[in-house]
C-alpha positions as a printed NumPy array, in Angstrom:
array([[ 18.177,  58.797,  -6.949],
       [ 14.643,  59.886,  -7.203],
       [ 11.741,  57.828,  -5.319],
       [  8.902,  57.195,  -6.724],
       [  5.48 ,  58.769,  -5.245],
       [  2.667,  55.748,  -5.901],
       [ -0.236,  57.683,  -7.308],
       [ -3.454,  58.749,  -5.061],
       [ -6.011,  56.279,  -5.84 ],
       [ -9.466,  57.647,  -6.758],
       [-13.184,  55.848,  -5.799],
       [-13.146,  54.51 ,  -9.394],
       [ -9.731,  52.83 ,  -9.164],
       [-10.706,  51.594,  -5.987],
       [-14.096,  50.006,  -7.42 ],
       [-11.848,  48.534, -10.351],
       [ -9.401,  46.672,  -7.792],
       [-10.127,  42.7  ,  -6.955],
       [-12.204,  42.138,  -4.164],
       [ -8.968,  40.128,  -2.857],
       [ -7.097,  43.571,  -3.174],
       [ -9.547,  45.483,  -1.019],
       [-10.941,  43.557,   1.835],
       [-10.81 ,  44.766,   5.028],
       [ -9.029,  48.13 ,   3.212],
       [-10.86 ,  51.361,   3.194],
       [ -9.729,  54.184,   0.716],
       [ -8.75 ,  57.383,   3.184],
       [ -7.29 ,  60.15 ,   1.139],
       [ -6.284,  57.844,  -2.014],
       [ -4.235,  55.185,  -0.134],
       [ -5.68 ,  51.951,   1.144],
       [ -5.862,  51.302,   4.699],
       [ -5.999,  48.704,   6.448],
       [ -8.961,  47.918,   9.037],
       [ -9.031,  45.585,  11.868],
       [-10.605,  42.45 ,  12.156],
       [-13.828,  42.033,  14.25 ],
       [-13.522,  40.98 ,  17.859],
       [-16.7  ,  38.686,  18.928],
       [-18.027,  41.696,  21.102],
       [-18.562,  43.633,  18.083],
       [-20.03 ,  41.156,  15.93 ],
       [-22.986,  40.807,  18.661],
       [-22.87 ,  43.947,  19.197],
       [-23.71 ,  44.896,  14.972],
       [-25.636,  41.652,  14.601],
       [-28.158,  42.409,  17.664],
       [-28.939,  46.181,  16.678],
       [-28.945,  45.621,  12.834],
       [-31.596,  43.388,  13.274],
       [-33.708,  45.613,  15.472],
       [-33.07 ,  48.364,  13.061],
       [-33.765,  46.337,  10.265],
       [-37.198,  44.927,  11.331],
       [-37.985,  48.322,  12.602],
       [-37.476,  50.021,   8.798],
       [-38.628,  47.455,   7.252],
       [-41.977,  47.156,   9.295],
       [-42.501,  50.662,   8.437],
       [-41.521,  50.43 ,   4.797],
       [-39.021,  53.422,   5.947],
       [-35.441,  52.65 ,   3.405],
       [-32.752,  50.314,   4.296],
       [-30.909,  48.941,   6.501],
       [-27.374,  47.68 ,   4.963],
       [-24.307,  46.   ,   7.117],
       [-20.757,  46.851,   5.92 ],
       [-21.966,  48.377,   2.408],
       [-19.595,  50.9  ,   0.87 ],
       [-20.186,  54.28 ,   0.08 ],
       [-18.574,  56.72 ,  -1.364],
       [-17.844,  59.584,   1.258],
       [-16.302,  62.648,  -0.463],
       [-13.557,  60.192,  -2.456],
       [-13.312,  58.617,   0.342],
       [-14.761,  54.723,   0.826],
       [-15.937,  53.418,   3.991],
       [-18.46 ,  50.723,   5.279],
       [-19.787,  51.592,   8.053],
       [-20.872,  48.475,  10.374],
       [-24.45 ,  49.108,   9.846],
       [-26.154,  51.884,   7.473],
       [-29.781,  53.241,   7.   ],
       [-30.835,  55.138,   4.099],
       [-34.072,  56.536,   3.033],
       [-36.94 ,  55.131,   0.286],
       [-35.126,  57.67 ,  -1.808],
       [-31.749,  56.608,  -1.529],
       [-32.691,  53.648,  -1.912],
       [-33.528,  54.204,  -5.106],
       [-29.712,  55.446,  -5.833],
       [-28.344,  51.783,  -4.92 ],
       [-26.26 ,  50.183,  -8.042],
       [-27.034,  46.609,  -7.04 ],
       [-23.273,  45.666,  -9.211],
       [-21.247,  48.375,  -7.501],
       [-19.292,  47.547,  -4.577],
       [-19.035,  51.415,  -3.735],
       [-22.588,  53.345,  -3.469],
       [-22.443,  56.875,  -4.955],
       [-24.707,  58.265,  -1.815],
       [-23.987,  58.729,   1.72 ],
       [-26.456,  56.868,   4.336],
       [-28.748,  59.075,   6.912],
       [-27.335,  56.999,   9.772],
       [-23.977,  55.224,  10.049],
       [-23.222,  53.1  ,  13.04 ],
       [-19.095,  52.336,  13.787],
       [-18.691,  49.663,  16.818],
       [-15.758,  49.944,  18.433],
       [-13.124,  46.684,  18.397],
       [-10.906,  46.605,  20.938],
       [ -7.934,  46.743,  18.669],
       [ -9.534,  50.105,  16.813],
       [ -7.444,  53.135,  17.411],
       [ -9.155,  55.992,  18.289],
       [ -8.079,  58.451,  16.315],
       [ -8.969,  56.578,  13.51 ],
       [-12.605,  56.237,  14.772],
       [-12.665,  59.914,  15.011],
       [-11.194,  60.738,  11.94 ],
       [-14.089,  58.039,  10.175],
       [-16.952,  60.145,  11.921],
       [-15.811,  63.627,  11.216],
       [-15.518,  62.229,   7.363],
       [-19.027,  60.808,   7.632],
       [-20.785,  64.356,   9.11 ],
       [-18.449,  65.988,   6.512],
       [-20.004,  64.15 ,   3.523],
       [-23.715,  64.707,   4.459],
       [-24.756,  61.697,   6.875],
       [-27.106,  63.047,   9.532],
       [-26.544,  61.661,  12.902],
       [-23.257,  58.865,  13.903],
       [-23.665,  56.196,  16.222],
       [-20.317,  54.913,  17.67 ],
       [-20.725,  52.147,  19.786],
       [-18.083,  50.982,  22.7  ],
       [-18.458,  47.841,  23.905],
       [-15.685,  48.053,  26.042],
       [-17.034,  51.493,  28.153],
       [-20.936,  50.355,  27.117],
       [-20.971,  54.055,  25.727],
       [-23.124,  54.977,  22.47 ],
       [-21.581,  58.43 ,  21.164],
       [-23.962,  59.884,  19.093],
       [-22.907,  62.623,  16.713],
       [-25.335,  64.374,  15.189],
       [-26.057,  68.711,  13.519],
       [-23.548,  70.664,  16.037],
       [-23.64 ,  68.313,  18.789],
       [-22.605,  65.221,  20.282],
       [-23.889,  63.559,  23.303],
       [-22.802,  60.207,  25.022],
       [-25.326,  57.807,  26.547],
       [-24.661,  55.452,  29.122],
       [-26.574,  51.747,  30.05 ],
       [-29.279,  53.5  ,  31.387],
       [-30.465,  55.617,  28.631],
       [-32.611,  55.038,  25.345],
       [-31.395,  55.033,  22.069],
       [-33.532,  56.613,  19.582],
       [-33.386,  58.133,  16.114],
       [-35.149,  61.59 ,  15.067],
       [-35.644,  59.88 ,  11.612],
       [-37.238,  57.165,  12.808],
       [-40.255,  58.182,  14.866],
       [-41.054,  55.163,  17.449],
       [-37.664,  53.657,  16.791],
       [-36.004,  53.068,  20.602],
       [-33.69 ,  50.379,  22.317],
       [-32.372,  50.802,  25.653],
       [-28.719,  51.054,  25.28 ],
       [-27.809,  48.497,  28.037],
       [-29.675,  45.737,  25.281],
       [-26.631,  46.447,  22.939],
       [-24.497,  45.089,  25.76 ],
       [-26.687,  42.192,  27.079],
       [-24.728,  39.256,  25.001],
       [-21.544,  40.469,  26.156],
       [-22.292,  39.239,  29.943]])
């Protein structure tokens, strides 16, 4: 007896599926997978920086800062913890789509304890792959920023700055990411 093979799923099929269907899912080579749910460390974690990012951008009238949006990376959909985008992407946002047809300039990924890394990996090679310019991963649990960015990566520790070649001026010192977690 013949099993049957259920069909790769595409970005449009995943748009057209409830919202009941696909939350917490991401689309990863036409199957849904599952992501884990937020630990407490990470929701400070996102909160804390995407408001520092966001009053930074929008200070400087420099795009957008979006938390957990979905975009469409190569047929794959993500939503990365916190996004930026420039004035001109912003212009490519379809305020009624759930997935955006652009990739952002920055995507930021904090690490749950309960994320395996592999998958992590796997979401930042897709995201460099599909056009975004620099990664942030945040980890919570080392209080580690990996930054992945044209060719190289580098990994900064409490005692460096974080800053952003897009954003001229922008700068937090890493160890304030970590300072609610004490």
């Amino acid at each position: 007896m013949a099993s049957s093979v259920a069909p790769k799923l595409t970005v449009e099929d995943y748009e057209r599926l409830p919202q009941d269907q696909v939350h917490n899912q991401e689309l990863i080579d036409g199957e849904l997978v599952e992501v884990s749910g937020n630990t407490a460390a990470h929701i400070r974690v996102s909160y804390d920086l995407s408001l520092r990012l966001g009053n930074f951008i929008r200070a400087g009238n420099l795009g957008e800062v979006a938390v957990e949006m979905e975009f469409d990376f190569g047929g794959n959909v993500y939503a990365p913890d916190i996004s930026f985008f420039t004035p001109a992407k912003s212009q490519q946002v379809v305020l009624l789509k759930r997935v955006q047809p652009f990739v952002p300039d920055l995507a930021v990924e904090v690490v749950s304890a309960n994320d395996p890394d592999p998958r992590i990996t796997r979401k930042a090679k897709h995201y460099r792959d599909s056009g975004v310019a620099e990664v942030w991963i945040i980890e919570p649990e080392s209080r580690e920023v990996t930054i992945r960015a044209a060719g190289k990566d580098c990994i900064l520790s409490t005692d460096h700055q974080l800053t952003k070649a897009l954003l001229p001026g922008f700068s937090i010192p890493v160890a304030e990411l970590f300072q609610r977690l004490d």
